[in-house]
PDBQT receptor file of N, H, CA, C and O in Angstrom, charges set to zero:
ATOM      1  N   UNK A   1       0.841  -1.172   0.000  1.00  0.00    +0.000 N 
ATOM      2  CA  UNK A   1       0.000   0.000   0.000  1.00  0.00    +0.000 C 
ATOM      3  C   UNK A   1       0.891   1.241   0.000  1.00  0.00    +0.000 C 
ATOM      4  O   UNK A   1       1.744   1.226   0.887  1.00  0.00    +0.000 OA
ATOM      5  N   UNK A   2       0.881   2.551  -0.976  1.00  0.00    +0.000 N 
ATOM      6  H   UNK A   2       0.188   2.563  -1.697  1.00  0.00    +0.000 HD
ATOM      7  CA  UNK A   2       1.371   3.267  -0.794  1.00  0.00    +0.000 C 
ATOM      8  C   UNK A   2       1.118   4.796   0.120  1.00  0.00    +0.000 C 
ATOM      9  O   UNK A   2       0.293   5.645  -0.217  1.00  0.00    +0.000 OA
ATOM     10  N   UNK A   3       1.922   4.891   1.187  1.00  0.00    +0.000 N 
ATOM     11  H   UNK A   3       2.593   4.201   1.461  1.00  0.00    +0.000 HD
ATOM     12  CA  UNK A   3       1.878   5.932   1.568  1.00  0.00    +0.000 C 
ATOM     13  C   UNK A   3       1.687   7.510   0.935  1.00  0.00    +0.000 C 
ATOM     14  O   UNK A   3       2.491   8.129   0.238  1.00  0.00    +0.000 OA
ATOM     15  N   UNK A   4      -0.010   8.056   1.548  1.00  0.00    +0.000 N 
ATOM     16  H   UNK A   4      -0.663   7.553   2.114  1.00  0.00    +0.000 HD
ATOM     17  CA  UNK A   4      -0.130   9.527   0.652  1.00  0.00    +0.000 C 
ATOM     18  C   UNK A   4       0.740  10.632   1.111  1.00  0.00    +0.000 C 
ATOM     19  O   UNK A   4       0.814  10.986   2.288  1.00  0.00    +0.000 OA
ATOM     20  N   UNK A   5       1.432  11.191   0.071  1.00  0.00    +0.000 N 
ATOM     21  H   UNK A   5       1.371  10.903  -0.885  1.00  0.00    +0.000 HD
ATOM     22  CA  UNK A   5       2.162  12.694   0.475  1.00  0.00    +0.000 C 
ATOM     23  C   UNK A   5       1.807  13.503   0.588  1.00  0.00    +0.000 C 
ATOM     24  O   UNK A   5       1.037  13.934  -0.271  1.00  0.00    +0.000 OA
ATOM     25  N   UNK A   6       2.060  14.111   1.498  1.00  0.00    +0.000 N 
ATOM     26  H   UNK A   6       2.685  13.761   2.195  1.00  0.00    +0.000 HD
ATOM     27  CA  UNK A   6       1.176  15.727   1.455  1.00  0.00    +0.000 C 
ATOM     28  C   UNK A   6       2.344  16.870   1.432  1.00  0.00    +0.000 C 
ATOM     29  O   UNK A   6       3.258  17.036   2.239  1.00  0.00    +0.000 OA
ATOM     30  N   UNK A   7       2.012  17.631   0.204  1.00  0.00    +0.000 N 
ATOM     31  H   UNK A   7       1.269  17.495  -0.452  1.00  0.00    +0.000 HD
ATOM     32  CA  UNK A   7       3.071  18.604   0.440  1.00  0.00    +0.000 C 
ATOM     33  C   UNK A   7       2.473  20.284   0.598  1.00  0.00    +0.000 C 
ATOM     34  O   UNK A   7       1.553  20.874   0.033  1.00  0.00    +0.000 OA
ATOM     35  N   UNK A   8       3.463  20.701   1.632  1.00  0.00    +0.000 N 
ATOM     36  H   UNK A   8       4.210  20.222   2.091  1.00  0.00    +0.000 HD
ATOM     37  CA  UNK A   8       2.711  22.005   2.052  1.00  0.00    +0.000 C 
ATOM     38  C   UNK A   8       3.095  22.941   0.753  1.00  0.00    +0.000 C 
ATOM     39  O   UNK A   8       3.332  22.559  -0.393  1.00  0.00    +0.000 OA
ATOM     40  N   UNK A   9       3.086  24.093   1.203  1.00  0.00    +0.000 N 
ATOM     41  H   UNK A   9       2.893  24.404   2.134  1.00  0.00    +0.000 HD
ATOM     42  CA  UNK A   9       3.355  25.481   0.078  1.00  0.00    +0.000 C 
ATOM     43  C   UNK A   9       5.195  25.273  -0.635  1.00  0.00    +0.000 C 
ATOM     44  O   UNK A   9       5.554  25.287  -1.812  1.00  0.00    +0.000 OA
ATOM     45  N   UNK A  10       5.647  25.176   0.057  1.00  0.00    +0.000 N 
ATOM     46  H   UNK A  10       5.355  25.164   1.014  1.00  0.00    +0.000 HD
ATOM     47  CA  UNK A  10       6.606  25.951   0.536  1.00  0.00    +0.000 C 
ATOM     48  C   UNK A  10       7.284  24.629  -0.339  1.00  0.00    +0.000 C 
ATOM     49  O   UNK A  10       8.482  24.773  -0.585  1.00  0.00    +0.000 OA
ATOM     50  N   UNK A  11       6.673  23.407  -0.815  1.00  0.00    +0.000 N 
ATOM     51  H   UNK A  11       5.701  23.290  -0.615  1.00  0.00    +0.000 HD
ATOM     52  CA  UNK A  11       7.039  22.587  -1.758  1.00  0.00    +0.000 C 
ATOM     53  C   UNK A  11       6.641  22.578  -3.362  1.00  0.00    +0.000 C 
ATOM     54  O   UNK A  11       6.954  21.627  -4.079  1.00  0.00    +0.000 OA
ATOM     55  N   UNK A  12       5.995  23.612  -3.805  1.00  0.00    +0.000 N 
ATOM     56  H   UNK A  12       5.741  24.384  -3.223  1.00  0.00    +0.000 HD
ATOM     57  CA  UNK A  12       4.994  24.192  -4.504  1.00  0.00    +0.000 C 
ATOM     58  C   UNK A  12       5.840  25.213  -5.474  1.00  0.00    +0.000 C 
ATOM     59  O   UNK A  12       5.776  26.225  -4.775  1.00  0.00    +0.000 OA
ATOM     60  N   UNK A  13       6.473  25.537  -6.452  1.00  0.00    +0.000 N 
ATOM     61  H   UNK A  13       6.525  24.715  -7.019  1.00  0.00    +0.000 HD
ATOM     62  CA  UNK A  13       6.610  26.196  -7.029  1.00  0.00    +0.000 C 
ATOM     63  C   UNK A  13       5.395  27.773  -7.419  1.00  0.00    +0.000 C 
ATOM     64  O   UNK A  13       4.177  27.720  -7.589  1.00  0.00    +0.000 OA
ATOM     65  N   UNK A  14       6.382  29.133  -7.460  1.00  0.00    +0.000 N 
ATOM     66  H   UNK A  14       7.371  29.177  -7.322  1.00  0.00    +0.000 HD
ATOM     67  CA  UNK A  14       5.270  30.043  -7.862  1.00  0.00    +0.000 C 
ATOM     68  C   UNK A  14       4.821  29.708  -9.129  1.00  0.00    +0.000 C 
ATOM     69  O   UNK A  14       3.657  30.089  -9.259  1.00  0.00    +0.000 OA
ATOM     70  N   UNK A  15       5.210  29.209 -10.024  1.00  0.00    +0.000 N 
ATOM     71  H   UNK A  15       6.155  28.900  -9.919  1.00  0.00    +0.000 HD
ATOM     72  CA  UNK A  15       4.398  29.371 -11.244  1.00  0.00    +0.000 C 
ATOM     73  C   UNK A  15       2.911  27.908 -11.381  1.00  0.00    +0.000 C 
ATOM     74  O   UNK A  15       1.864  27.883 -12.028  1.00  0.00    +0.000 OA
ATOM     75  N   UNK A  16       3.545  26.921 -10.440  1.00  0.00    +0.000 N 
ATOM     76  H   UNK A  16       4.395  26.941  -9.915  1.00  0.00    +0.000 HD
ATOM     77  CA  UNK A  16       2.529  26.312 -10.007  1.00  0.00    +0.000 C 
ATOM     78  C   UNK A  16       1.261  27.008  -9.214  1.00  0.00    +0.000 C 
ATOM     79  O   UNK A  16       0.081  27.106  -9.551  1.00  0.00    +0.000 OA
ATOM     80  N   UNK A  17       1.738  27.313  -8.406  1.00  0.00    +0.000 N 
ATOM     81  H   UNK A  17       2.696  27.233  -8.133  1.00  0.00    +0.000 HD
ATOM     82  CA  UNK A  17       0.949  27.724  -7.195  1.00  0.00    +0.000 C 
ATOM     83  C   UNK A  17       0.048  29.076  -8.290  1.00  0.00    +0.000 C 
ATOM     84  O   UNK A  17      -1.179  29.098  -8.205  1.00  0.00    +0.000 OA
ATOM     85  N   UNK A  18       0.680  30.005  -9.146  1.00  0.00    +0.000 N 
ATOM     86  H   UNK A  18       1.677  29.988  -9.215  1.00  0.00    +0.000 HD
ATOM     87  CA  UNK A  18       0.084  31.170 -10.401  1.00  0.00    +0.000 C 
ATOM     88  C   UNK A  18      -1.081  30.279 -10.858  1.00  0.00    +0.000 C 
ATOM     89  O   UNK A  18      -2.288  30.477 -10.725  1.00  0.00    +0.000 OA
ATOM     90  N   UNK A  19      -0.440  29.264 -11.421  1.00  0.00    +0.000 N 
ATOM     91  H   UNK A  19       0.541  29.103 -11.528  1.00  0.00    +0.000 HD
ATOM     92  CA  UNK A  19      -1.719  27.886 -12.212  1.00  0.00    +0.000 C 
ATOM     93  C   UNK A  19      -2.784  27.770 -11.544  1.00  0.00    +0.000 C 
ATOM     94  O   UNK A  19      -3.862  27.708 -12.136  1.00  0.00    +0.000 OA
ATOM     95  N   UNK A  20      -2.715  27.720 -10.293  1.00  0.00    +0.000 N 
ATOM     96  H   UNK A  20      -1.839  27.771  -9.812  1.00  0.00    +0.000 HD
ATOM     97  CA  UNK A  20      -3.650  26.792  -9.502  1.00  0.00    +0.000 C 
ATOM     98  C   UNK A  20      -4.804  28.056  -9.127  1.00  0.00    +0.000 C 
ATOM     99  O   UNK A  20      -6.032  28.138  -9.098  1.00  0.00    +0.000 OA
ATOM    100  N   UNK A  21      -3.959  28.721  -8.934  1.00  0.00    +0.000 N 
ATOM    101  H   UNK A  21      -2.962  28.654  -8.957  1.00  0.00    +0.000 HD
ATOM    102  CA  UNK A  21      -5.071  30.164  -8.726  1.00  0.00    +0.000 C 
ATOM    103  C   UNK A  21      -5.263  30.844  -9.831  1.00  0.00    +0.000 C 
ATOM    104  O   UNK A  21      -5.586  32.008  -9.595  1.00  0.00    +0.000 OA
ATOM    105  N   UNK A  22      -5.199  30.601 -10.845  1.00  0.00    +0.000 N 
ATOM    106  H   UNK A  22      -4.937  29.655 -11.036  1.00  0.00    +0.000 HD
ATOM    107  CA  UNK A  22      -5.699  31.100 -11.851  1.00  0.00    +0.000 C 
ATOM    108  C   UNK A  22      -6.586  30.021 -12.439  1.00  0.00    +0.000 C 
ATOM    109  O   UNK A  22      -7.363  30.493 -13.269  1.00  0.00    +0.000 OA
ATOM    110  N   UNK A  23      -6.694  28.831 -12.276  1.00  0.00    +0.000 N 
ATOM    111  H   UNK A  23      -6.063  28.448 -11.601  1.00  0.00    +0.000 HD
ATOM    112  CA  UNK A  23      -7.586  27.909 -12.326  1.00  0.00    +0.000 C 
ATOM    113  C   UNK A  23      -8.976  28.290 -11.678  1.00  0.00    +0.000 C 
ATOM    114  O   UNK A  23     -10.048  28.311 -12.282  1.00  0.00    +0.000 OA
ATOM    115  N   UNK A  24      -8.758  28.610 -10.242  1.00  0.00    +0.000 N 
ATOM    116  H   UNK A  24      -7.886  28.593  -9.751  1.00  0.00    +0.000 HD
ATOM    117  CA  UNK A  24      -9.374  28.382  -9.694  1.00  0.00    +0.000 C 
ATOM    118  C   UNK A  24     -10.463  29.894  -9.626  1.00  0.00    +0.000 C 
ATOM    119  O   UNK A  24     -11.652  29.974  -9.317  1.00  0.00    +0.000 OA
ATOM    120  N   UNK A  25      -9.467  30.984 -10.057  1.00  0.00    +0.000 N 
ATOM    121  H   UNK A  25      -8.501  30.919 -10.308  1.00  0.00    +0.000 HD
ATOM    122  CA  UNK A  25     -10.588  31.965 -10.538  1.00  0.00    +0.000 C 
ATOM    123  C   UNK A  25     -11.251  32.062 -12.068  1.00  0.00    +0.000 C 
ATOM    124  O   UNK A  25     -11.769  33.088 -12.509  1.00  0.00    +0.000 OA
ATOM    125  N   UNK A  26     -11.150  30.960 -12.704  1.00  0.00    +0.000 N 
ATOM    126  H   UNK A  26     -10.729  30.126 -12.346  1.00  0.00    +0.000 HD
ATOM    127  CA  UNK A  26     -11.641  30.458 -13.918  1.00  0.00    +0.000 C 
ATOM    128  C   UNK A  26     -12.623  30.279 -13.429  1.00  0.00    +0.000 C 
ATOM    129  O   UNK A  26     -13.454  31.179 -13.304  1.00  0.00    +0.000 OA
ATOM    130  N   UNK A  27     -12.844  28.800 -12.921  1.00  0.00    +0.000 N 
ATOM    131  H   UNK A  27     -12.169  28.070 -13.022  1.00  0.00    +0.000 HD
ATOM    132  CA  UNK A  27     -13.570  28.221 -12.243  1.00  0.00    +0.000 C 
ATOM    133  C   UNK A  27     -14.704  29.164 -11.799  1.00  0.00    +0.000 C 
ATOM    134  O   UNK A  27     -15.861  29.214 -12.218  1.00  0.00    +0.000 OA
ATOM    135  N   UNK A  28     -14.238  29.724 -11.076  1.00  0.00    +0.000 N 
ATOM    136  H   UNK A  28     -13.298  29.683 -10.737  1.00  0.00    +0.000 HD
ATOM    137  CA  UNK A  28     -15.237  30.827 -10.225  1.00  0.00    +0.000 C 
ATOM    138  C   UNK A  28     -16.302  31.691 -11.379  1.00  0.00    +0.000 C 
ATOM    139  O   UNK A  28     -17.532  31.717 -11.412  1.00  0.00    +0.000 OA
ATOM    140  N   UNK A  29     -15.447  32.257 -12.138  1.00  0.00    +0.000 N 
ATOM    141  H   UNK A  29     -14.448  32.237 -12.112  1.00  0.00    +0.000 HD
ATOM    142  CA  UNK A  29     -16.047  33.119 -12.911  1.00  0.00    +0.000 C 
ATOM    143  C   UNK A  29     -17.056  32.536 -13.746  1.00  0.00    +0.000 C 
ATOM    144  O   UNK A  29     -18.082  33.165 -14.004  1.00  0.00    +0.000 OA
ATOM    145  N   UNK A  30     -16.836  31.323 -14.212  1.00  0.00    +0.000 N 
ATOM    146  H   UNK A  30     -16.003  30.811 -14.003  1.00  0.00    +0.000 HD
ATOM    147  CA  UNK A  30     -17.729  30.315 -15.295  1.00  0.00    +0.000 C 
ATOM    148  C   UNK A  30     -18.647  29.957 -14.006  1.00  0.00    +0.000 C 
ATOM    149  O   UNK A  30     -19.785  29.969 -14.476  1.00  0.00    +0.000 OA
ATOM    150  N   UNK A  31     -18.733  29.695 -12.851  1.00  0.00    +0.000 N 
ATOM    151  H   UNK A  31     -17.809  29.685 -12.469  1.00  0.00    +0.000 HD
ATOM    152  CA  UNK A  31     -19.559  29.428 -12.001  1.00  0.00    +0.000 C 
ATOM    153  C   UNK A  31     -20.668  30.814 -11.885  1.00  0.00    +0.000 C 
ATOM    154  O   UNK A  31     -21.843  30.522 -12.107  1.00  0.00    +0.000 OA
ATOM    155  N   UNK A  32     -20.428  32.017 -11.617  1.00  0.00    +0.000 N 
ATOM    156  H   UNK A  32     -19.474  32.254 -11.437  1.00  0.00    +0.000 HD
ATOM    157  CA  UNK A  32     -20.996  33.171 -11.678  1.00  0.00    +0.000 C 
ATOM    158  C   UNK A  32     -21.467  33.024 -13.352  1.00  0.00    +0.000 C 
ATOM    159  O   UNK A  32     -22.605  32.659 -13.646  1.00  0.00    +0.000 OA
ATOM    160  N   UNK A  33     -20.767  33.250 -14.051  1.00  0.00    +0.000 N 
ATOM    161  H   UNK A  33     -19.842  33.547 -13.813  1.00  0.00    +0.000 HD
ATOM    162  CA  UNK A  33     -21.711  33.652 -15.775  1.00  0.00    +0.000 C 
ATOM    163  C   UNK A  33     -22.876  32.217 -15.736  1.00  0.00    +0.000 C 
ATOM    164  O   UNK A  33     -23.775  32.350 -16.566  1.00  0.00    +0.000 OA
ATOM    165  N   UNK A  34     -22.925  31.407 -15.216  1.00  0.00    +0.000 N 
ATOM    166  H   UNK A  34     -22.195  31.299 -14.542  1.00  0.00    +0.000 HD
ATOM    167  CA  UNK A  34     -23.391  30.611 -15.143  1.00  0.00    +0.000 C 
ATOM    168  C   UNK A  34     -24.497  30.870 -14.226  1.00  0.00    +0.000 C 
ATOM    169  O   UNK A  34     -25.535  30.224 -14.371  1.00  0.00    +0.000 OA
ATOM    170  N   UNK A  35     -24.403  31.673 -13.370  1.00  0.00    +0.000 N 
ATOM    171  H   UNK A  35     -23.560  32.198 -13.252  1.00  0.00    +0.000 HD
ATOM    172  CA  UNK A  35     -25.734  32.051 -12.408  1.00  0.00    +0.000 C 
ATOM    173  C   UNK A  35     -26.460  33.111 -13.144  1.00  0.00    +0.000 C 
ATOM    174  O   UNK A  35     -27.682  33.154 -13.002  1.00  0.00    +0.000 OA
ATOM    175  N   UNK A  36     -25.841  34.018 -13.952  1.00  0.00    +0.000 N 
ATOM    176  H   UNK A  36     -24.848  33.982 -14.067  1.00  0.00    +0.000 HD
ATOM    177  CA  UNK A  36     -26.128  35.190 -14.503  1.00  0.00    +0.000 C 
ATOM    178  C   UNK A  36     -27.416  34.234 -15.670  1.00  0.00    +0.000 C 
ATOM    179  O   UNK A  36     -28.641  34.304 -15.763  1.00  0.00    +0.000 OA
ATOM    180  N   UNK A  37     -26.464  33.481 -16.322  1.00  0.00    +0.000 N 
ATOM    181  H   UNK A  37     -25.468  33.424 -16.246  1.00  0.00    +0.000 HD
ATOM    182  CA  UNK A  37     -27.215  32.944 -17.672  1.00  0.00    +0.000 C 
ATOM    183  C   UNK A  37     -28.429  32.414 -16.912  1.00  0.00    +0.000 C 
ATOM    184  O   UNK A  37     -29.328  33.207 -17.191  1.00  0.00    +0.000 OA
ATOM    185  N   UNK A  38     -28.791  31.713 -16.298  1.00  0.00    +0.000 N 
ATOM    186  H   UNK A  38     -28.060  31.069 -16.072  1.00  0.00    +0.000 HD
ATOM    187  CA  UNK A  38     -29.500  30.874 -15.424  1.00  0.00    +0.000 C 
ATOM    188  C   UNK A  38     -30.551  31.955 -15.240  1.00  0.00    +0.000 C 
ATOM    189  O   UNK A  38     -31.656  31.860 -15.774  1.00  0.00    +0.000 OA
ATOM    190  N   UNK A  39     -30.209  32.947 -14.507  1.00  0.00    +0.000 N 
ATOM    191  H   UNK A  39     -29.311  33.025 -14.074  1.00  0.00    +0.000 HD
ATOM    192  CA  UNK A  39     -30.970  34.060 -14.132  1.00  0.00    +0.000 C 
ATOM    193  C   UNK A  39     -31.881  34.301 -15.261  1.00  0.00    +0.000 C 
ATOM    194  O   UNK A  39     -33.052  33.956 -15.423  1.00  0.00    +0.000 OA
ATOM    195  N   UNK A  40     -31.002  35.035 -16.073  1.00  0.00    +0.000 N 
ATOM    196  H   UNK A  40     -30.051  35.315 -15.941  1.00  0.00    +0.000 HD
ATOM    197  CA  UNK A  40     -31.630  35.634 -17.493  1.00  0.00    +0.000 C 
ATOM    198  C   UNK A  40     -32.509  34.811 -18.140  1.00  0.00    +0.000 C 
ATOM    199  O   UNK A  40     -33.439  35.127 -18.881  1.00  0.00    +0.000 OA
ATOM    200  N   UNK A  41     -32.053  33.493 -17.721  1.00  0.00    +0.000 N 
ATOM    201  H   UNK A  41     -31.297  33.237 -17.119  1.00  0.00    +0.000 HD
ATOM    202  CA  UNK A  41     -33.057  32.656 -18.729  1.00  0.00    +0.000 C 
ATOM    203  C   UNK A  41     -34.271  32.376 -18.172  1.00  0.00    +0.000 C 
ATOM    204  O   UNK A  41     -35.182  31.919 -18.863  1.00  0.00    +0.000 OA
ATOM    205  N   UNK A  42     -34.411  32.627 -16.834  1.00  0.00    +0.000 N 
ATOM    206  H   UNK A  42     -33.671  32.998 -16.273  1.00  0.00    +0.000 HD
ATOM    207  CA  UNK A  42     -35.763  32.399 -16.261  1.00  0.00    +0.000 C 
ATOM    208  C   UNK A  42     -36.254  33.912 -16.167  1.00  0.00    +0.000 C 
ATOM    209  O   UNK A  42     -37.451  34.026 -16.432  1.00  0.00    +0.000 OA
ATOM    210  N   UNK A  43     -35.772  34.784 -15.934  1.00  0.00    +0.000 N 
ATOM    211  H   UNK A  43     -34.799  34.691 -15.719  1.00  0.00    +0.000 HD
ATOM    212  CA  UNK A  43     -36.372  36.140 -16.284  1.00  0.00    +0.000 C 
ATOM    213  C   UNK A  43     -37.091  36.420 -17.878  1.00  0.00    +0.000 C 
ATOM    214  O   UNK A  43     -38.124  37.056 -18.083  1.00  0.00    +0.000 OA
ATOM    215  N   UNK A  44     -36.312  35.818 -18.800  1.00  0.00    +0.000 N 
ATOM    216  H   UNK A  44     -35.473  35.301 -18.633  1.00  0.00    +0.000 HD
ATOM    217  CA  UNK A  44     -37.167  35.803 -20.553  1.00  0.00    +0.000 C 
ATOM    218  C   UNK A  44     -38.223  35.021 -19.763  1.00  0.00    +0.000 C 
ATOM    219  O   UNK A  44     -39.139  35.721 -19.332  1.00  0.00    +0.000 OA
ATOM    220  N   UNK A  45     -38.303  33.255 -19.391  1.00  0.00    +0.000 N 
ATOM    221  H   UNK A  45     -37.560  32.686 -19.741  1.00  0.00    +0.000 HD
ATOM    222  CA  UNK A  45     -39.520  32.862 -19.425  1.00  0.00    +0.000 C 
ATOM    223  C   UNK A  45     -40.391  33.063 -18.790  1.00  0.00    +0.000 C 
ATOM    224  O   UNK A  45     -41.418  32.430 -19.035  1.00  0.00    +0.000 OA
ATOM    225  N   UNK A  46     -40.379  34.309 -17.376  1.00  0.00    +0.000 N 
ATOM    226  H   UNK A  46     -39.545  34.823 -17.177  1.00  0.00    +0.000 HD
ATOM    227  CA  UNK A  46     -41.333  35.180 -16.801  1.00  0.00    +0.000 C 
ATOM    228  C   UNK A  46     -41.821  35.821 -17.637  1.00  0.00    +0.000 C 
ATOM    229  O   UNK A  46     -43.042  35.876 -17.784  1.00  0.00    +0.000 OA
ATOM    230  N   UNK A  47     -40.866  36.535 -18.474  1.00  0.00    +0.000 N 
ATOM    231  H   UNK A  47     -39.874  36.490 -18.355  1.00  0.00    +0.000 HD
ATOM    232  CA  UNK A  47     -41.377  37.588 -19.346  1.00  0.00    +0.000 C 
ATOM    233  C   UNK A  47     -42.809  37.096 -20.382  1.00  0.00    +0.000 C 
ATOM    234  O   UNK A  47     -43.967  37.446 -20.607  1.00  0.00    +0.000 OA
ATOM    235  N   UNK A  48     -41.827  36.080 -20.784  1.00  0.00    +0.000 N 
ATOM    236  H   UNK A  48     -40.886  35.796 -20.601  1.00  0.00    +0.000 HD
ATOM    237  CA  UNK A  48     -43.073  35.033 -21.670  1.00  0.00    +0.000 C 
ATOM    238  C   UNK A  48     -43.977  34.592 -21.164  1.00  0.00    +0.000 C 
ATOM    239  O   UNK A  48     -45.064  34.763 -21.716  1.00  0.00    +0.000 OA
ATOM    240  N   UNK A  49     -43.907  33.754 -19.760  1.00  0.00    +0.000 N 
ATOM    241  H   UNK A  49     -43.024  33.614 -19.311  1.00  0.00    +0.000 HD
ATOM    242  CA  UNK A  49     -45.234  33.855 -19.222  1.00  0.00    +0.000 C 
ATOM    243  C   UNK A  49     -46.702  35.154 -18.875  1.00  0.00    +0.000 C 
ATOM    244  O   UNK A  49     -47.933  35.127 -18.875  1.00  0.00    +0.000 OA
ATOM    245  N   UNK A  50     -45.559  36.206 -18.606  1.00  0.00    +0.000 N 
ATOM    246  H   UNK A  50     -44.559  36.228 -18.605  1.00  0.00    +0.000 HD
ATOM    247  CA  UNK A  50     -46.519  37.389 -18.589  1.00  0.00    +0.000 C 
ATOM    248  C   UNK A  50     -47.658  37.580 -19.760  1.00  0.00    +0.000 C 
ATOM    249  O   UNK A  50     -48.888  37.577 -19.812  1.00  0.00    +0.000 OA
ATOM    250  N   UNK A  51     -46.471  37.761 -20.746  1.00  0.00    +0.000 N 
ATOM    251  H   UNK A  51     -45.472  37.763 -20.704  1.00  0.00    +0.000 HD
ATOM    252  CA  UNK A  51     -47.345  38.254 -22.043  1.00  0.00    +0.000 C 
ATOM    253  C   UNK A  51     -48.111  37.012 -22.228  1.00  0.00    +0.000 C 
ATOM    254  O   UNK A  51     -49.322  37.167 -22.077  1.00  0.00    +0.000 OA
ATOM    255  N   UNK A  52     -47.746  35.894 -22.497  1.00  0.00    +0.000 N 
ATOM    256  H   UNK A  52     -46.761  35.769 -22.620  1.00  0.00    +0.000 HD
ATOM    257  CA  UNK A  52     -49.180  35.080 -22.462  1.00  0.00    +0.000 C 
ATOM    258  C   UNK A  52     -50.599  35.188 -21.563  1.00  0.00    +0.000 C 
ATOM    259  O   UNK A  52     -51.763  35.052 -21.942  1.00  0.00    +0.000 OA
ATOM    260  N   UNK A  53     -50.107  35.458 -20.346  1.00  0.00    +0.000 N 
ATOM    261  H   UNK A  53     -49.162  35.568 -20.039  1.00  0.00    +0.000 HD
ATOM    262  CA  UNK A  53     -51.413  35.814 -19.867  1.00  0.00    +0.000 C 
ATOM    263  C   UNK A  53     -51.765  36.914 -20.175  1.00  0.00    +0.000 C 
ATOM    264  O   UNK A  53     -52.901  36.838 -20.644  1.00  0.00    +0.000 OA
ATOM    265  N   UNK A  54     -51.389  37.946 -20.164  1.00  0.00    +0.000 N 
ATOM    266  H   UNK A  54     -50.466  38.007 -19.783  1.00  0.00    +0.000 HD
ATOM    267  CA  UNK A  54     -51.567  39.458 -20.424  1.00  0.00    +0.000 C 
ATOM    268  C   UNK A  54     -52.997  39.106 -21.522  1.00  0.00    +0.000 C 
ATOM    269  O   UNK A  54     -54.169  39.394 -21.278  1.00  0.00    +0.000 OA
ATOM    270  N   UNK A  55     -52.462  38.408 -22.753  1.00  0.00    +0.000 N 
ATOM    271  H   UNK A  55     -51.511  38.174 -22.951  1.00  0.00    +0.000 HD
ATOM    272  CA  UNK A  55     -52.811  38.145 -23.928  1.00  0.00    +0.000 C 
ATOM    273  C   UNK A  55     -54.237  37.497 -23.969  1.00  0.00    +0.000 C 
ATOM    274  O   UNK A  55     -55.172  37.808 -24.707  1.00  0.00    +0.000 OA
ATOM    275  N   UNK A  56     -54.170  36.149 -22.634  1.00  0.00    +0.000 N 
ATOM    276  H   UNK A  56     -53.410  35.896 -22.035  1.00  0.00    +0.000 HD
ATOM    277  CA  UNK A  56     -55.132  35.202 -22.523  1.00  0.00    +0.000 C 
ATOM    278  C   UNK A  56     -56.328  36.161 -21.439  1.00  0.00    +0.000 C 
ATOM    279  O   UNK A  56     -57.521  35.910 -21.269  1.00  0.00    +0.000 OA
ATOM    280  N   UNK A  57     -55.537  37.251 -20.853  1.00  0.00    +0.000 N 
ATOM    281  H   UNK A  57     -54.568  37.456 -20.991  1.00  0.00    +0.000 HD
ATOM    282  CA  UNK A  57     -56.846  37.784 -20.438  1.00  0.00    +0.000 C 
ATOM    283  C   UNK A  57     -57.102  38.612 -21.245  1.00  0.00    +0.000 C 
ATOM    284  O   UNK A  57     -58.294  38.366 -21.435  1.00  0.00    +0.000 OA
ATOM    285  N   UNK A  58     -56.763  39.775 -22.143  1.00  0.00    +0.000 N 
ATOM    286  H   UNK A  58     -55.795  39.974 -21.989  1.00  0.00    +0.000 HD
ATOM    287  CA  UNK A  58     -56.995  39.835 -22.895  1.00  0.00    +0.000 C 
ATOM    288  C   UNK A  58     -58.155  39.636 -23.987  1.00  0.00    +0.000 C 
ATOM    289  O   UNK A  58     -58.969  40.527 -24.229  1.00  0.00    +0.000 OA
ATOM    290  N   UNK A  59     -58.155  38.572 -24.529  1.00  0.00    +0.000 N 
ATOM    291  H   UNK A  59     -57.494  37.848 -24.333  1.00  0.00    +0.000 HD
ATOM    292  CA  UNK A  59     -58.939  37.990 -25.158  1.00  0.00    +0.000 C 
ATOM    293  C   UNK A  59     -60.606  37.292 -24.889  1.00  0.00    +0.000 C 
ATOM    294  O   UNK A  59     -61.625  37.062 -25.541  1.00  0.00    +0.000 OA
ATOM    295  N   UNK A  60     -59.940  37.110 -23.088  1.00  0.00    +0.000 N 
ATOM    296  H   UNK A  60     -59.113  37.297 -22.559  1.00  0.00    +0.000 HD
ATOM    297  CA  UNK A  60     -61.185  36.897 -22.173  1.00  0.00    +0.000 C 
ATOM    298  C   UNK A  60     -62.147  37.830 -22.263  1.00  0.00    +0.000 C 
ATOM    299  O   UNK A  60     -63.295  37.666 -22.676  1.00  0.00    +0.000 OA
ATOM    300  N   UNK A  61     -61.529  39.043 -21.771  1.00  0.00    +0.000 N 
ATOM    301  H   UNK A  61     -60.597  39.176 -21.435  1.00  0.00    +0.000 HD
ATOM    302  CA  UNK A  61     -62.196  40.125 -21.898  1.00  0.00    +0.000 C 
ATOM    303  C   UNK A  61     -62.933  40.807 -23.069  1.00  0.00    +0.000 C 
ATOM    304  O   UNK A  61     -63.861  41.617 -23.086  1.00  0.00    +0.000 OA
ATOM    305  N   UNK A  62     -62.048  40.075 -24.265  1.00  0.00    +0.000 N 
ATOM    306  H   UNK A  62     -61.295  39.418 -24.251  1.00  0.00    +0.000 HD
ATOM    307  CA  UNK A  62     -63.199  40.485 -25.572  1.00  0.00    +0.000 C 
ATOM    308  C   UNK A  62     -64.419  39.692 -25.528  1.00  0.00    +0.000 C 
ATOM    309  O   UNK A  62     -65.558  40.158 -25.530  1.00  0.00    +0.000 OA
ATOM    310  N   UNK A  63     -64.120  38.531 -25.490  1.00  0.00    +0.000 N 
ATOM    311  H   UNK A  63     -63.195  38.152 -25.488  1.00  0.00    +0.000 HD
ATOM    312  CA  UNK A  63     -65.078  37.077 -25.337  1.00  0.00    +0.000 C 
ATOM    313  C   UNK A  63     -65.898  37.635 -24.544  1.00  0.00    +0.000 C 
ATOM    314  O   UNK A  63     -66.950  37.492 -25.167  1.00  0.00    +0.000 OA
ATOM    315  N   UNK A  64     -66.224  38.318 -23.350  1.00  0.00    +0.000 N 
ATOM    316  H   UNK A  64     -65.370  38.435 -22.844  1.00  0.00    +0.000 HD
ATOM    317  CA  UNK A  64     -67.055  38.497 -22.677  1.00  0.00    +0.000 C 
ATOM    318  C   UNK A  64     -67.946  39.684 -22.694  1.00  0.00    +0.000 C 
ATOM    319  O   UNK A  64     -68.862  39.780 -21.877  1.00  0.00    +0.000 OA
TER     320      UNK A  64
């Protein structure tokens, strides 16, 4: 069985350690545009739901 290594910072090169945090605010940012898109996309299908009803009463109201 092999023994796990753990290595602290200070075993870590800067241009590694540059990588890893620049990964990791990748990460982040595609996580956020990803809430944004998410957002937006249920805000259009509010929107769309509105005007359909808007529309369906609307029409009620001629009907009647």
């Amino acid at each position: 069985m092999m023994a796990r290594v753990r290595l602290d910072a200070s075993h870590v090169s800067r241009p590694v350690t540059a990588r890893r945090e620049k990964i990791t605010r990748y990460i982040r940012v595609l996580n956020e545009l990803s809430e944004v898109r998410t957002f937006r996309l249920y805000s259009l299908r509010l929107q769309v739901l509105e005007l359909t009803v808007r529309e369906n009463i609307a029409r009620f109201l001629e009907i009647s």
